[in-house]
C-alpha positions as YAML, in Angstrom:
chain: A
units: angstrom
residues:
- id: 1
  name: UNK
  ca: [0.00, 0.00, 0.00]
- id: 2
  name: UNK
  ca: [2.56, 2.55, 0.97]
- id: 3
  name: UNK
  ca: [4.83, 1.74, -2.12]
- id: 4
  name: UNK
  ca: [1.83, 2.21, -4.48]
- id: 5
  name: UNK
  ca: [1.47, 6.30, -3.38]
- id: 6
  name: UNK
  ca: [4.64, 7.24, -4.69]
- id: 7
  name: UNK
  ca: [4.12, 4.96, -8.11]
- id: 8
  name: UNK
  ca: [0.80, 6.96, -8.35]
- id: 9
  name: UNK
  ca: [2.01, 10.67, -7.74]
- id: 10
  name: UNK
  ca: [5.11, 9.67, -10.28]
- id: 11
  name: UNK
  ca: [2.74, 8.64, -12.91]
- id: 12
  name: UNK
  ca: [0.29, 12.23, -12.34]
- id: 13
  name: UNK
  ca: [3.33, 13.99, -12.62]
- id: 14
  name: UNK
  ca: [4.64, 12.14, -16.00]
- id: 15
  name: UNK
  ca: [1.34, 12.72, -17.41]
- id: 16
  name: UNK
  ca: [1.18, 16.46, -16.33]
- id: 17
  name: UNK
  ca: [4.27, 16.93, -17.99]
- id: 18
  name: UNK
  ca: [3.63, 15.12, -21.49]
- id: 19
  name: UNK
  ca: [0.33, 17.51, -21.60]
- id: 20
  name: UNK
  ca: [2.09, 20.68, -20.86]
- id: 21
  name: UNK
  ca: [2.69, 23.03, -23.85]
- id: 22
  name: UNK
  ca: [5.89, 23.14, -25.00]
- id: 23
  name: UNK
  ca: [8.00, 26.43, -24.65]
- id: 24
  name: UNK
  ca: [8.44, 27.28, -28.58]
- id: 25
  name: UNK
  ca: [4.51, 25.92, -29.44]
- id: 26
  name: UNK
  ca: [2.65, 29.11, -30.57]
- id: 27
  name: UNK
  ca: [-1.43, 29.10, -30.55]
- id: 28
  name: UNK
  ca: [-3.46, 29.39, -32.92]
- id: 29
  name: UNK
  ca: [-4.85, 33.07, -32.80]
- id: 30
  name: UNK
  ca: [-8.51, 33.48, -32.30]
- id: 31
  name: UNK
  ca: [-10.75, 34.28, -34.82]
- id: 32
  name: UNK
  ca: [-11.72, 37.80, -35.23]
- id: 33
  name: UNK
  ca: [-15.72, 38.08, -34.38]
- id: 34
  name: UNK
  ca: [-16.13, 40.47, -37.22]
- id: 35
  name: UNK
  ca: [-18.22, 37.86, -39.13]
- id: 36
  name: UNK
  ca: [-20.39, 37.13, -36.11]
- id: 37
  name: UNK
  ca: [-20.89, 40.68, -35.51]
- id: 38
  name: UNK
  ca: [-22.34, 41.10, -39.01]
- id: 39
  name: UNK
  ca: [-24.82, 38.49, -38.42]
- id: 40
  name: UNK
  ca: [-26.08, 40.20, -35.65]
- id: 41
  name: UNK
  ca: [-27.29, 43.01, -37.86]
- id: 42
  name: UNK
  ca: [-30.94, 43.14, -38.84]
- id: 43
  name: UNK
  ca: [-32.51, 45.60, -41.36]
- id: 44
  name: UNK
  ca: [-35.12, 47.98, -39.39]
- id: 45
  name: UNK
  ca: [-34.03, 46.70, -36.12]
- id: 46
  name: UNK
  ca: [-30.62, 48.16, -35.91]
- id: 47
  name: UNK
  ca: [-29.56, 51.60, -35.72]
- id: 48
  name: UNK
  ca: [-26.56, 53.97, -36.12]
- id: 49
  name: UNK
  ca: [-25.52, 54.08, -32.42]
- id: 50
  name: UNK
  ca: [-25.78, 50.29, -31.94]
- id: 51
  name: UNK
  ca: [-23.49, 49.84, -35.09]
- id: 52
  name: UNK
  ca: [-20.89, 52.32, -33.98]
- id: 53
  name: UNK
  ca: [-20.94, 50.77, -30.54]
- id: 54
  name: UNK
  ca: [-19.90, 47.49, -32.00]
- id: 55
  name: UNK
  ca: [-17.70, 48.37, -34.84]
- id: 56
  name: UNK
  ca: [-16.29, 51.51, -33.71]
- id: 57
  name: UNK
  ca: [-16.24, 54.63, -36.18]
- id: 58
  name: UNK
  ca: [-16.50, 53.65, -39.71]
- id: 59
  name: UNK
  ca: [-13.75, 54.20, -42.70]
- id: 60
  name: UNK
  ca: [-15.94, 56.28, -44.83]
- id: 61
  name: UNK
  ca: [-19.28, 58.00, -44.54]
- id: 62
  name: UNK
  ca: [-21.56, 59.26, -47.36]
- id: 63
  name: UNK
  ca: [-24.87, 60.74, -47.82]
- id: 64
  name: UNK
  ca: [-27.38, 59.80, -50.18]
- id: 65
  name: UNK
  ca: [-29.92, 61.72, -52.46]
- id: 66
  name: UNK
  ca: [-32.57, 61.02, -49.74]
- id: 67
  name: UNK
  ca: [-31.08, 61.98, -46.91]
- id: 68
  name: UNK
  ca: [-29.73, 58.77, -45.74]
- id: 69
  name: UNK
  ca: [-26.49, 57.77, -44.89]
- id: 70
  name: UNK
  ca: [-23.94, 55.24, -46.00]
- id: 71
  name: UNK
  ca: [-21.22, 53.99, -43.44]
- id: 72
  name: UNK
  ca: [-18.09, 51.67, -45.18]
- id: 73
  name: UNK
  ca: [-15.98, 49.69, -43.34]
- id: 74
  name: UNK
  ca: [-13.26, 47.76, -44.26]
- id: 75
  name: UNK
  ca: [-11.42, 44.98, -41.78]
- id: 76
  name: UNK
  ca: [-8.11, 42.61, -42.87]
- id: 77
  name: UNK
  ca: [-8.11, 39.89, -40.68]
- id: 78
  name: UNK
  ca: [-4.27, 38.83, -41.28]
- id: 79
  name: UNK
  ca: [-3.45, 35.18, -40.98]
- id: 80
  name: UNK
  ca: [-0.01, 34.71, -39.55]
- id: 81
  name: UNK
  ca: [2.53, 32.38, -39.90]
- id: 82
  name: UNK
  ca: [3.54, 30.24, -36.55]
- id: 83
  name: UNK
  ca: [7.12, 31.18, -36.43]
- id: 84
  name: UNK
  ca: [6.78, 34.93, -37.90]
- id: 85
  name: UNK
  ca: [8.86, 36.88, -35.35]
- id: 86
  name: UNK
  ca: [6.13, 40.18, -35.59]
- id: 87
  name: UNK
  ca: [3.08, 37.96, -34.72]
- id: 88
  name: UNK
  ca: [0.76, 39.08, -32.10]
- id: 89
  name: UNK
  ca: [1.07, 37.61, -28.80]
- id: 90
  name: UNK
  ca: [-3.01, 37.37, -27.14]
- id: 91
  name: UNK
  ca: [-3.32, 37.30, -23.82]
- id: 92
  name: UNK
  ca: [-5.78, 34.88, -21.72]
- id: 93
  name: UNK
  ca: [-8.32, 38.20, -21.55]
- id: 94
  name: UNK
  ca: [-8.12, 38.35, -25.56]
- id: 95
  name: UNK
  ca: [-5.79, 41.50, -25.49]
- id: 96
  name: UNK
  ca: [-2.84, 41.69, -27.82]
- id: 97
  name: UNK
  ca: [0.52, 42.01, -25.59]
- id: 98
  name: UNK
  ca: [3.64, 43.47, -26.47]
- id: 99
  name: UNK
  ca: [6.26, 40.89, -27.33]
- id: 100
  name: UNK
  ca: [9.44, 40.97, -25.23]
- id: 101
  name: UNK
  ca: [12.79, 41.29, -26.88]
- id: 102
  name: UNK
  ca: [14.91, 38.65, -26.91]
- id: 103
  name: UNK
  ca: [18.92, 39.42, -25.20]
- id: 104
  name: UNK
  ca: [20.01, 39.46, -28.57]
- id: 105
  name: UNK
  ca: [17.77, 42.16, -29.60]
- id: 106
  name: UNK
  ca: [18.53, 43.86, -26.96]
- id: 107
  name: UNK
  ca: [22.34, 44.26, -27.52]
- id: 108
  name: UNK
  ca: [21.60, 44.93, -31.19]
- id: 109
  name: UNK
  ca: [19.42, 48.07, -29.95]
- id: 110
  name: UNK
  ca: [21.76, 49.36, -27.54]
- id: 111
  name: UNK
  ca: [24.78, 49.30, -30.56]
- id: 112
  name: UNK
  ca: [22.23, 50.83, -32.66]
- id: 113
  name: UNK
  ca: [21.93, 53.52, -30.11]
- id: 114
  name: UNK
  ca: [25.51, 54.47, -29.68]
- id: 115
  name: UNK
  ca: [26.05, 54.52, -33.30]
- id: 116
  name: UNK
  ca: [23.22, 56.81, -33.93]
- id: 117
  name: UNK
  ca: [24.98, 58.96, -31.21]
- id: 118
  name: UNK
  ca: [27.96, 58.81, -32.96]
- id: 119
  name: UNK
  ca: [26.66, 59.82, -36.18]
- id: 120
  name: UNK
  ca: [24.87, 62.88, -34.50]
- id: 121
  name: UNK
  ca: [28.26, 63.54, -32.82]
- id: 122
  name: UNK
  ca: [30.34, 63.20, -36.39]
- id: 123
  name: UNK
  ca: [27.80, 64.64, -38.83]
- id: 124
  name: UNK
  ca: [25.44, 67.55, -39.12]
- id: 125
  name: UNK
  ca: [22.27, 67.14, -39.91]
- id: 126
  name: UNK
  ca: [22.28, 63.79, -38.46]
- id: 127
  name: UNK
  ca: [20.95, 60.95, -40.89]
- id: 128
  name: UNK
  ca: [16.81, 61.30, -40.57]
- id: 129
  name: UNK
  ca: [15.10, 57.84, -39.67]
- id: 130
  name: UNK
  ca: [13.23, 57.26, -42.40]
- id: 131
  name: UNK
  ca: [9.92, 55.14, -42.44]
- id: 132
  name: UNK
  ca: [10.01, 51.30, -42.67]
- id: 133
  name: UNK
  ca: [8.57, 50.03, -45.55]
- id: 134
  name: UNK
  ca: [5.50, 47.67, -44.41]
- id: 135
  name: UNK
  ca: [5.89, 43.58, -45.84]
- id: 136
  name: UNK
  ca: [2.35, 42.12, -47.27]
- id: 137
  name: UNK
  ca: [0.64, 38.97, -45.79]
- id: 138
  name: UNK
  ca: [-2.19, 36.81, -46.86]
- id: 139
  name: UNK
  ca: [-5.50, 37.97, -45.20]
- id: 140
  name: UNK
  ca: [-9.29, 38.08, -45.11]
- id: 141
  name: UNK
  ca: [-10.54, 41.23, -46.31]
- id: 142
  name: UNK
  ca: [-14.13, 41.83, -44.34]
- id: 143
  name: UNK
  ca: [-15.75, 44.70, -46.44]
- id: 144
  name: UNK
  ca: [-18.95, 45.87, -45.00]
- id: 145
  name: UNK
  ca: [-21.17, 48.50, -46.64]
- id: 146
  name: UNK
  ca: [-24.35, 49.62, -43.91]
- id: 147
  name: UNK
  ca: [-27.48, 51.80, -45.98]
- id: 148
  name: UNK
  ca: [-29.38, 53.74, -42.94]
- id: 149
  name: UNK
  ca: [-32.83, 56.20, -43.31]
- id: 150
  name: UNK
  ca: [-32.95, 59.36, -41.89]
- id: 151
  name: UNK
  ca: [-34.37, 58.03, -38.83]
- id: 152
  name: UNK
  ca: [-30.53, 56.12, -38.38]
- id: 153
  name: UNK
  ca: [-32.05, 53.19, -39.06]
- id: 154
  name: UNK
  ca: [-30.55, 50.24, -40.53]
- id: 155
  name: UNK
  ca: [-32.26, 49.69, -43.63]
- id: 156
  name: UNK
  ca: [-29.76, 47.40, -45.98]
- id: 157
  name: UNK
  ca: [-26.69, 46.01, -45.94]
- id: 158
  name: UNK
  ca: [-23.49, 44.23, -47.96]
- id: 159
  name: UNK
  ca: [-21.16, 41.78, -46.53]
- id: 160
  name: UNK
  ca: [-18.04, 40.55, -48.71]
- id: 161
  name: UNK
  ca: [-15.13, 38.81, -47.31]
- id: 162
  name: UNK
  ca: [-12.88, 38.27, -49.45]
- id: 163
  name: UNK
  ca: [-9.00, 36.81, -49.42]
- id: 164
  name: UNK
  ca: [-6.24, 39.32, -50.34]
- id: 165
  name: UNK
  ca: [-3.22, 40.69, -48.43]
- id: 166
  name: UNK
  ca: [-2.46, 43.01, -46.03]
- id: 167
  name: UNK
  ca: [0.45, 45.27, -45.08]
- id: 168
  name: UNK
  ca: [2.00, 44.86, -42.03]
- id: 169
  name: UNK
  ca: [4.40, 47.30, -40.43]
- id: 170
  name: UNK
  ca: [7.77, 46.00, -40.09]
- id: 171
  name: UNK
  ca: [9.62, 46.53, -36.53]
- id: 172
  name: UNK
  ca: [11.92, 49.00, -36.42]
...
């Protein structure tokens, strides 16, 4: 009886292990609820506050002959490869957290420091930093077009994802 404990506890622990995640195993991310949020829309039900309230302010706005308005929004949902370096890191509350550099990085940053203070020591005007160009991935394009009445009523709209790419800004 007693020498059966310890064979138990030593077989929980070997099993805990083998289940853990392993350090370099990335996540999938989750999906973006864009989609569901569009499904939750209904013509003469919904109206102009509700809609911003979800989706936020939209990406163009335009009036039509009768008065109404037309909101336009347009979402990439950017699928990322596992071992991209840039990829967002989500946290257990669904926020996106900054990703920590590694030592290496950090030494390469602080010898990019003192060389930019040498160059502002040696040279005038010091070099300008000049904007990194952004690098294109594969993505779902959500393009949503909303038709309201002058109430601010929802009265039509036009859902089309679509695959495409989107840029992505490069670290600096």
């Amino acid at each position: 009886m007693k020498t059966t404990r310890p064979l138990l506890i030593f077989a929980i622990l070997i099993l805990q292990l083998a289940c853990a995640p392993r350090p370099g195993e990335l996540k999938p991310l989750p999906r973006h609820p864009f989609p569901r949020w569009v499904e939750k829309l209904e013509p003469g039900k919904s109206d102009i506050a509700s809609v911003r309230a979800r989706f936020g302010e939209p990406d163009l706005v335009q009036s039509t002959v009768m008065g109404g308005l037309v909101w336009r929004y347009r979402f990439a949902e950017v699928q990322w490869p596992d071992a991209d370096p840039d990829r967002p890191v989500v946290g257990a509350n669904g926020k996106v957290v900054p990703r920590t550099n590694t030592k290496l990085e950090d030494v390469g940053e602080s010898i990019a420091g003192f060389g930019r203070w040498l160059d502002w020591l040696m040279f005038y005007p010091p070099k300008q930093p000049r904007p990194v160009s952004p690098r294109w991935l594969p993505a779902t394009i959500h393009d949503l077009e909303l038709d309201f009445d002058l109430e601010g009523r929802l009265v039509r709209l036009r859902y089309a994802p679509e695959p495409g790419r989107a840029p992505i800004p490069r670290r600096s």
